[in-house]
PDB file as gemmi writes it, atoms N, CA and C in Angstrom:
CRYST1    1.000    1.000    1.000  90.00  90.00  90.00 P 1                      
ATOM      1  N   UNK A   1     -18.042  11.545   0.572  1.00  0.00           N  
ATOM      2  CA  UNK A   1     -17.112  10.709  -0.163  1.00  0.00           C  
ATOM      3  C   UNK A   1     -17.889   9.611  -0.880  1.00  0.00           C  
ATOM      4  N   UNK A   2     -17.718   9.200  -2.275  1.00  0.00           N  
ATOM      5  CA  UNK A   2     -18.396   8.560  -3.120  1.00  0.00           C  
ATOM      6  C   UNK A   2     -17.724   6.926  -2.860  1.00  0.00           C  
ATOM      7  N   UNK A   3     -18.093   5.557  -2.642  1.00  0.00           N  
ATOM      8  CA  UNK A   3     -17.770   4.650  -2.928  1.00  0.00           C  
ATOM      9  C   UNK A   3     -16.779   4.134  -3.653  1.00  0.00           C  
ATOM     10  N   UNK A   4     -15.733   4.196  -3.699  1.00  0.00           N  
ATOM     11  CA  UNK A   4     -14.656   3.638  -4.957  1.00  0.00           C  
ATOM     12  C   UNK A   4     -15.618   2.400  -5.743  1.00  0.00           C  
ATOM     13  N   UNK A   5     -15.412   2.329  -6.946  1.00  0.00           N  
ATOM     14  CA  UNK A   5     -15.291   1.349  -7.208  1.00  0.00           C  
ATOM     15  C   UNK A   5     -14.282   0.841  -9.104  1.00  0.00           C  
ATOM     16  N   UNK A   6     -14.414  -0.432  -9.118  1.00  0.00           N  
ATOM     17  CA  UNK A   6     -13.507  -1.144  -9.741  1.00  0.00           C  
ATOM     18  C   UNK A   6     -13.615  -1.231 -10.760  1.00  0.00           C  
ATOM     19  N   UNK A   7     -13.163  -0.096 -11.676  1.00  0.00           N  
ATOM     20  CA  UNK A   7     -13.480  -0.231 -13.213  1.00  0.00           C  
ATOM     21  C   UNK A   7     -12.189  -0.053 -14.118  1.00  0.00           C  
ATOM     22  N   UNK A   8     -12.089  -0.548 -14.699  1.00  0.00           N  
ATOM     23  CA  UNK A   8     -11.394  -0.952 -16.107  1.00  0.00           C  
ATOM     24  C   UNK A   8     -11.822  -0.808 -17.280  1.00  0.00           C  
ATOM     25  N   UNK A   9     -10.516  -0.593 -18.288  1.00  0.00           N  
ATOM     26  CA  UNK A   9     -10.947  -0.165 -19.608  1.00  0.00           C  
ATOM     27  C   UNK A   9     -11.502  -1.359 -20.421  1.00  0.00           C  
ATOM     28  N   UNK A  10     -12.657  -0.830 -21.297  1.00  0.00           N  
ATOM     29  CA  UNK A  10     -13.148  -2.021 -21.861  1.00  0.00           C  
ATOM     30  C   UNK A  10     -14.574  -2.673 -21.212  1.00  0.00           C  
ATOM     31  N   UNK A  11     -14.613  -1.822 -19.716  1.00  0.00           N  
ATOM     32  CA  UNK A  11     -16.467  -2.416 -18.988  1.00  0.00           C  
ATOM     33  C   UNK A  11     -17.546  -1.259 -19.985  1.00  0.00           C  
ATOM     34  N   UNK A  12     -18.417  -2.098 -20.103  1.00  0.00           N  
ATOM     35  CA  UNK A  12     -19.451  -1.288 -20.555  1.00  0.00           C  
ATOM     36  C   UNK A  12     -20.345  -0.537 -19.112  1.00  0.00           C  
ATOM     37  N   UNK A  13     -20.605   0.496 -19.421  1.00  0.00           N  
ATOM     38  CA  UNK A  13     -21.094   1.261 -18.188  1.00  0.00           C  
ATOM     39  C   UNK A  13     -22.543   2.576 -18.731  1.00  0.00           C  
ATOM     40  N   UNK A  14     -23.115   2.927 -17.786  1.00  0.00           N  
ATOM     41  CA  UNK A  14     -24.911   3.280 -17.916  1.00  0.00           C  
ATOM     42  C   UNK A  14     -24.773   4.534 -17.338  1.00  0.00           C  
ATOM     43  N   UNK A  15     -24.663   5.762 -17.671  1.00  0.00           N  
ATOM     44  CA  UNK A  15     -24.647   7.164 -17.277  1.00  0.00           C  
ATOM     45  C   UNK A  15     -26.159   7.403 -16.166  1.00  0.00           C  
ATOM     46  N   UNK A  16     -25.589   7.363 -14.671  1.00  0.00           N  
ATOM     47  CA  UNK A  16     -26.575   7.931 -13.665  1.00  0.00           C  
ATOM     48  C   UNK A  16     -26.946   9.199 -13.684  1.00  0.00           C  
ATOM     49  N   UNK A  17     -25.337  10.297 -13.705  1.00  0.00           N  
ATOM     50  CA  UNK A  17     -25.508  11.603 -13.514  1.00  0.00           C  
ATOM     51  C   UNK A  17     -24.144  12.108 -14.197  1.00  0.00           C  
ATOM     52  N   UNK A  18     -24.287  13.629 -14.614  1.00  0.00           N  
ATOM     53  CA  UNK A  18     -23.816  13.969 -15.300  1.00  0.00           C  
ATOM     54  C   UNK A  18     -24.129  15.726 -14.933  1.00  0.00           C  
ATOM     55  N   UNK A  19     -22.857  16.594 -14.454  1.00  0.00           N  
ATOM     56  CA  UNK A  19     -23.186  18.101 -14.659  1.00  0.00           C  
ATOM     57  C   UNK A  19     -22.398  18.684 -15.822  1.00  0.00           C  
ATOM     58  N   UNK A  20     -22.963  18.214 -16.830  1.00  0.00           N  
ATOM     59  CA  UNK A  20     -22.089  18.906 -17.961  1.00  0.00           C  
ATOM     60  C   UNK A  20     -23.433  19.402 -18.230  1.00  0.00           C  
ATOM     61  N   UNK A  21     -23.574  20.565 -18.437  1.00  0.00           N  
ATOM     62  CA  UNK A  21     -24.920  20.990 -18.949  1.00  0.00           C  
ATOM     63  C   UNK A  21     -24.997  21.285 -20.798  1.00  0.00           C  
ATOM     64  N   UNK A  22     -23.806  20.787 -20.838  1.00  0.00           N  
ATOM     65  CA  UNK A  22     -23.133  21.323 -22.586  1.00  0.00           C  
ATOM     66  C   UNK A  22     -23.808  19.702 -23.334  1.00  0.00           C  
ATOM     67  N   UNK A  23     -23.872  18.402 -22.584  1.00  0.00           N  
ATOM     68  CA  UNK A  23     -24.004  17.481 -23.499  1.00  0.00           C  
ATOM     69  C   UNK A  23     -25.172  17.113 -23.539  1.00  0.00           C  
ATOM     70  N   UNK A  24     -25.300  15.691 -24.856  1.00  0.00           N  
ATOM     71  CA  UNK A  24     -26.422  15.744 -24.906  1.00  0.00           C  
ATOM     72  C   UNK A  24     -26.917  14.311 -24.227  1.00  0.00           C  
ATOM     73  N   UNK A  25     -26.043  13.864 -23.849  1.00  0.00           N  
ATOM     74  CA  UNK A  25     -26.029  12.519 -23.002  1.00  0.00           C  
ATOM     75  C   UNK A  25     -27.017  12.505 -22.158  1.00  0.00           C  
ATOM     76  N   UNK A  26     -27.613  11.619 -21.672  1.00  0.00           N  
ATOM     77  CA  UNK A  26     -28.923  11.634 -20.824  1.00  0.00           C  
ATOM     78  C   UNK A  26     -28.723  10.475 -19.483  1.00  0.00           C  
ATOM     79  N   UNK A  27     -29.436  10.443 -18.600  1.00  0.00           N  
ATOM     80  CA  UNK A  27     -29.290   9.330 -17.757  1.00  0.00           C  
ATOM     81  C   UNK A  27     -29.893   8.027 -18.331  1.00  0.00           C  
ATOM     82  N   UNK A  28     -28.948   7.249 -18.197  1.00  0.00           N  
ATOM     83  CA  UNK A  28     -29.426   5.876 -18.693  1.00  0.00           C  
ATOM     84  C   UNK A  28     -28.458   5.197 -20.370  1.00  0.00           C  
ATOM     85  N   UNK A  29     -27.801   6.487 -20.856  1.00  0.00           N  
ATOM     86  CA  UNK A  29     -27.079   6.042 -22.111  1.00  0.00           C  
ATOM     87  C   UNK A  29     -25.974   5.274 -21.931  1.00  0.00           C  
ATOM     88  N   UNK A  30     -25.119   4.447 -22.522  1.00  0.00           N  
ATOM     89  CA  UNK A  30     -24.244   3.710 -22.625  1.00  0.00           C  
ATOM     90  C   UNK A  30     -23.194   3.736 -23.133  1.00  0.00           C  
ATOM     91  N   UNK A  31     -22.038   3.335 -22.878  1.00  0.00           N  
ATOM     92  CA  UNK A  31     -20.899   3.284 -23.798  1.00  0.00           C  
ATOM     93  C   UNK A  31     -19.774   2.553 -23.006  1.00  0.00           C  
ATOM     94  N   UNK A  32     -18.278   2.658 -23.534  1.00  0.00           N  
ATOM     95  CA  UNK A  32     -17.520   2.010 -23.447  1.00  0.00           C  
ATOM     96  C   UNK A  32     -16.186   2.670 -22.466  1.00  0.00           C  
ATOM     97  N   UNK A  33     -15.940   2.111 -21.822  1.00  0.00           N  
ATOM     98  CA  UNK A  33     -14.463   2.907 -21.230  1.00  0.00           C  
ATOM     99  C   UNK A  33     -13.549   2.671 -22.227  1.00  0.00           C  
ATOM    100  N   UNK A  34     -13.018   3.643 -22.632  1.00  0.00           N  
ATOM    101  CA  UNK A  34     -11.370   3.204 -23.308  1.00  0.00           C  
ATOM    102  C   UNK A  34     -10.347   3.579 -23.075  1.00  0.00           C  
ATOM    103  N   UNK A  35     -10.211   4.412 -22.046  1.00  0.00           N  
ATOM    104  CA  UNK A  35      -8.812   4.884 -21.060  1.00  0.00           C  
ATOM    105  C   UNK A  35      -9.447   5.400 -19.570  1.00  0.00           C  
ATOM    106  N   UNK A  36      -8.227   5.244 -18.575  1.00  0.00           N  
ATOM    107  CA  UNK A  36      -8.218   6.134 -17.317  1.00  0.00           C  
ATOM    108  C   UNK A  36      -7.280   6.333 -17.187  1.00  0.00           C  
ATOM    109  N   UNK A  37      -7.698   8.042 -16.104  1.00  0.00           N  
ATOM    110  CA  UNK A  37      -6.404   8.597 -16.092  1.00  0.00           C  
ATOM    111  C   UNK A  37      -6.500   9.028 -14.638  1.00  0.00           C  
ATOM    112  N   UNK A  38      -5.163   9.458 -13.434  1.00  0.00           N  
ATOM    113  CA  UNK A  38      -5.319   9.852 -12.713  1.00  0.00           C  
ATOM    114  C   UNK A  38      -5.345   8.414 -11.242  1.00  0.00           C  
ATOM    115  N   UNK A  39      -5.343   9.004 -10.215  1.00  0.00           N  
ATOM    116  CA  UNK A  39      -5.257   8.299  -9.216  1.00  0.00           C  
ATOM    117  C   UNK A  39      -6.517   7.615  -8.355  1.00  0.00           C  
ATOM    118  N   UNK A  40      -6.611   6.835  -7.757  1.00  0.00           N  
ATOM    119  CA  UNK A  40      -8.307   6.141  -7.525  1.00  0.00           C  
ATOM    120  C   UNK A  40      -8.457   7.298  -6.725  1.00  0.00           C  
ATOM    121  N   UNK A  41      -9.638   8.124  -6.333  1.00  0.00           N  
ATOM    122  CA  UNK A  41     -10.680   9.280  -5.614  1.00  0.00           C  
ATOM    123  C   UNK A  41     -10.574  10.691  -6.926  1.00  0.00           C  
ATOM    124  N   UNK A  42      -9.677  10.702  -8.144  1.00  0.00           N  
ATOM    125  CA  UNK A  42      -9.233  11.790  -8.472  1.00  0.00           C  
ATOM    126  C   UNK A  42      -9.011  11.194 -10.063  1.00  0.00           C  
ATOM    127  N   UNK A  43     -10.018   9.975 -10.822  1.00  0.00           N  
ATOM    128  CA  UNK A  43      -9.823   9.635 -12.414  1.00  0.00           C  
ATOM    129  C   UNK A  43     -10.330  10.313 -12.928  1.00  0.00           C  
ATOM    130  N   UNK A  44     -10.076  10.201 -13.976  1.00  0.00           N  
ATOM    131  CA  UNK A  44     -11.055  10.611 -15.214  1.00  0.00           C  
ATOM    132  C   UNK A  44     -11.091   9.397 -16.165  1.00  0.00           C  
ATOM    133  N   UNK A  45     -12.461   9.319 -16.347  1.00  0.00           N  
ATOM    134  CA  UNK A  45     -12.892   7.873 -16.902  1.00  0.00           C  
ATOM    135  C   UNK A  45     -13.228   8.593 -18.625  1.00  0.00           C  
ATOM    136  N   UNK A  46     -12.545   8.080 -19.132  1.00  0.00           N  
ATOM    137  CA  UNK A  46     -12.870   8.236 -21.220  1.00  0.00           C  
ATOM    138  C   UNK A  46     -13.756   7.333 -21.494  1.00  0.00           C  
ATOM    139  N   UNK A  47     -14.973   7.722 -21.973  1.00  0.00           N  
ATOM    140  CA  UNK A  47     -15.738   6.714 -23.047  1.00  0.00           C  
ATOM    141  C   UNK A  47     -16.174   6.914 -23.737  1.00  0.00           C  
ATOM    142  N   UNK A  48     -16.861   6.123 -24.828  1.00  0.00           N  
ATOM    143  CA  UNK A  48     -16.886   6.423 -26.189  1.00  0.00           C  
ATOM    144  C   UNK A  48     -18.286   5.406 -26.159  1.00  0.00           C  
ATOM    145  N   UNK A  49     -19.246   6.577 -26.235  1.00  0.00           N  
ATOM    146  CA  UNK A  49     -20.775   6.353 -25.830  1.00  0.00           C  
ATOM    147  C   UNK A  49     -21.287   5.752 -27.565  1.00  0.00           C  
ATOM    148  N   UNK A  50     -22.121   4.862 -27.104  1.00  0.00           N  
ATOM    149  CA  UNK A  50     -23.182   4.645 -27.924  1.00  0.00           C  
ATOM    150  C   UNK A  50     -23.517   5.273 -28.647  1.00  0.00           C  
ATOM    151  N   UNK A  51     -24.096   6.583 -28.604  1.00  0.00           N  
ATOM    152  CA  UNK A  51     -24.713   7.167 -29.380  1.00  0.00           C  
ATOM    153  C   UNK A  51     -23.343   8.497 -30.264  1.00  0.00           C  
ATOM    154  N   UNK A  52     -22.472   7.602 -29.766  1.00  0.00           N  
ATOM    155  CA  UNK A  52     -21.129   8.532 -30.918  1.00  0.00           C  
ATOM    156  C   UNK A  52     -20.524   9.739 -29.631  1.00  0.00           C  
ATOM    157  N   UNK A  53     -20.980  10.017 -29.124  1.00  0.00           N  
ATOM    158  CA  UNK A  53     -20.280  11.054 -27.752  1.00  0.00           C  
ATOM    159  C   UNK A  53     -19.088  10.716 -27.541  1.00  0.00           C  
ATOM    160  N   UNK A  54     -17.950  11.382 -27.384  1.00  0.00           N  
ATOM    161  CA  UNK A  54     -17.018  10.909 -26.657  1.00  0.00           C  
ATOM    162  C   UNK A  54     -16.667  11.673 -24.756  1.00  0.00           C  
ATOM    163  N   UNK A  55     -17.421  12.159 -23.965  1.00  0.00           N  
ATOM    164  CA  UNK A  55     -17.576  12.561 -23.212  1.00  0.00           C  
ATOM    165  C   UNK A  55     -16.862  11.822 -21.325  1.00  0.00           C  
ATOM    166  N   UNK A  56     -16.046  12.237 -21.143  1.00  0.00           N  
ATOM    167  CA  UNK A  56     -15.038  12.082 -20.104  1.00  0.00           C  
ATOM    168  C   UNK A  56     -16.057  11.905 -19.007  1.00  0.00           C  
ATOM    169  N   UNK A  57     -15.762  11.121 -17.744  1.00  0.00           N  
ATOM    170  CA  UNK A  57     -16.675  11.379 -16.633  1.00  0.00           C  
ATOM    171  C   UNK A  57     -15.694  11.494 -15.736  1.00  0.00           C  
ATOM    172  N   UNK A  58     -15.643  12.705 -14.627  1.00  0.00           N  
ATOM    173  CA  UNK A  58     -14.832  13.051 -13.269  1.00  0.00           C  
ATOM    174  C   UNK A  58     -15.583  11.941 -12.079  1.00  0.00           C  
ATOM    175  N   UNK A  59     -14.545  11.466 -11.275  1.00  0.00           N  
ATOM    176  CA  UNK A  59     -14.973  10.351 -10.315  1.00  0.00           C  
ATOM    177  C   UNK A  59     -15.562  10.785  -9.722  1.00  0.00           C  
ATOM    178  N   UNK A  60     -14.991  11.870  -8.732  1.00  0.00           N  
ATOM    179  CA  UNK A  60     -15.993  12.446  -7.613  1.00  0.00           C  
ATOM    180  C   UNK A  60     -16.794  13.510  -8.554  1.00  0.00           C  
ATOM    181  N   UNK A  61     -17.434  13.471  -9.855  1.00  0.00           N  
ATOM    182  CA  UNK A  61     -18.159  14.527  -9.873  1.00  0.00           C  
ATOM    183  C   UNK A  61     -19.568  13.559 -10.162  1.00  0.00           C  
ATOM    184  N   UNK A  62     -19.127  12.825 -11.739  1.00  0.00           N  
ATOM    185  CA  UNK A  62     -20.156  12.644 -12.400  1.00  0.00           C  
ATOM    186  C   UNK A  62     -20.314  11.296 -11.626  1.00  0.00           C  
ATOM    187  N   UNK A  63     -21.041  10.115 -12.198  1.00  0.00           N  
ATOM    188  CA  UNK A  63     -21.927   8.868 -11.398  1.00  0.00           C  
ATOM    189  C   UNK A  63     -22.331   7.838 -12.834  1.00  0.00           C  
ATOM    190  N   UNK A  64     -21.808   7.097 -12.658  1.00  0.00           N  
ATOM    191  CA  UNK A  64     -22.323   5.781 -13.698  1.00  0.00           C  
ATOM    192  C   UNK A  64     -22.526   4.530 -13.000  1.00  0.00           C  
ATOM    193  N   UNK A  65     -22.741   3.458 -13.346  1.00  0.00           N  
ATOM    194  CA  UNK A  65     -22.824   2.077 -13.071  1.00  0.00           C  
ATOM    195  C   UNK A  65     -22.267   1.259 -14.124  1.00  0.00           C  
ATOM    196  N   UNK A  66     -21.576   0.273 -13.586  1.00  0.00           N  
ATOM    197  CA  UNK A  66     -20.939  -0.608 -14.273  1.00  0.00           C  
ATOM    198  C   UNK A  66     -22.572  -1.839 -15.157  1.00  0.00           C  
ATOM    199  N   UNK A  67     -22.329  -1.849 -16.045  1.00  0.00           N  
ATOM    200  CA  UNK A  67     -23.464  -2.370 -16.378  1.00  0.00           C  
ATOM    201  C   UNK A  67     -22.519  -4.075 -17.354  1.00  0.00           C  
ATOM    202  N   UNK A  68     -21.319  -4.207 -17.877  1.00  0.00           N  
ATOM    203  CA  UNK A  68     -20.963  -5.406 -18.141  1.00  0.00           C  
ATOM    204  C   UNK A  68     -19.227  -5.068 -17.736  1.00  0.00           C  
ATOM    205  N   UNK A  69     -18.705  -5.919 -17.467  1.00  0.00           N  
ATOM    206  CA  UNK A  69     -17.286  -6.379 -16.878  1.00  0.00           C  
ATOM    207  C   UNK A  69     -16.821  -6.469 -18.227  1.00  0.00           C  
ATOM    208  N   UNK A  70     -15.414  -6.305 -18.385  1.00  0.00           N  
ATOM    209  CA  UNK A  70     -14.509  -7.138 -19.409  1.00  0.00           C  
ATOM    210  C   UNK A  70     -13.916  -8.120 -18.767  1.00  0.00           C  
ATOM    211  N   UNK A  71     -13.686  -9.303 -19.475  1.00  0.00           N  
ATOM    212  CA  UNK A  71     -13.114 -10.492 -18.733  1.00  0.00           C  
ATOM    213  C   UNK A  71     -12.085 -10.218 -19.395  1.00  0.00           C  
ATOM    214  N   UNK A  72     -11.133 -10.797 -18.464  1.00  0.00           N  
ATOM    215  CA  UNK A  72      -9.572 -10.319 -18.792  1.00  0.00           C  
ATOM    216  C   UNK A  72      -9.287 -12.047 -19.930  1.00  0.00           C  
ATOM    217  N   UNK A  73      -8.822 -12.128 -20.675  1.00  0.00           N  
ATOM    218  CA  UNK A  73      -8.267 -13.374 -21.597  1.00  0.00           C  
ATOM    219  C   UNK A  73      -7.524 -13.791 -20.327  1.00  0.00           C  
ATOM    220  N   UNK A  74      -7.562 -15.717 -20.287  1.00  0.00           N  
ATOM    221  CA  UNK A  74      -6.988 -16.294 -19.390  1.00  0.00           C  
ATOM    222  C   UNK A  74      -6.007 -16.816 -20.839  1.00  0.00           C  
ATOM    223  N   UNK A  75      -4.910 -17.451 -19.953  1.00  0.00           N  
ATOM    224  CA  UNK A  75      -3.705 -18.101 -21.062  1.00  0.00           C  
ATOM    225  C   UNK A  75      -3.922 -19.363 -20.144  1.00  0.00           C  
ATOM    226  N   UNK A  76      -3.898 -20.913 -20.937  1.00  0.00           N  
ATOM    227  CA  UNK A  76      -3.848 -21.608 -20.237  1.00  0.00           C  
ATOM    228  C   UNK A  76      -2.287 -22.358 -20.755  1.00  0.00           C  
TER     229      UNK A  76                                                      
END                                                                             
């Protein structure tokens, strides 16, 4: 069982691992979350990579790191 952890649309995040053997994404590339779907142990994380990819990551399959947070706008 993989660690949950706490991501939201809009963190920038760093591709660890990846079994898509179809892309051209590499360990270490970057990009953006811009949707999730699905229940926490069972998402699918959308991002829209750096280098123009738009390539989905499965929770329990594939592996990234959160590399910047989005801060949520405070209202004062």
């Amino acid at each position: 069982m993989k660690r949950k952890i706490d991501v939201k649309v809009g963190d920038t995040v760093e591709l660890v691992y990846t079994n898509d053997e179809l892309t051209k994404l590499r360990k270490g590339d970057r990009g953006v979350i811009t949707s999730i779907e699905g229940e926490p142990g069972d998402r699918v994380f959308h991002i829209k990579w750096y280098n123009g990819d738009s390539l989905a990551l499965l929770e329990e399959v594939d592996e990234f790191k959160i590399i910047k947070k989005r801060f949520n706008d405070l209202t004062l």
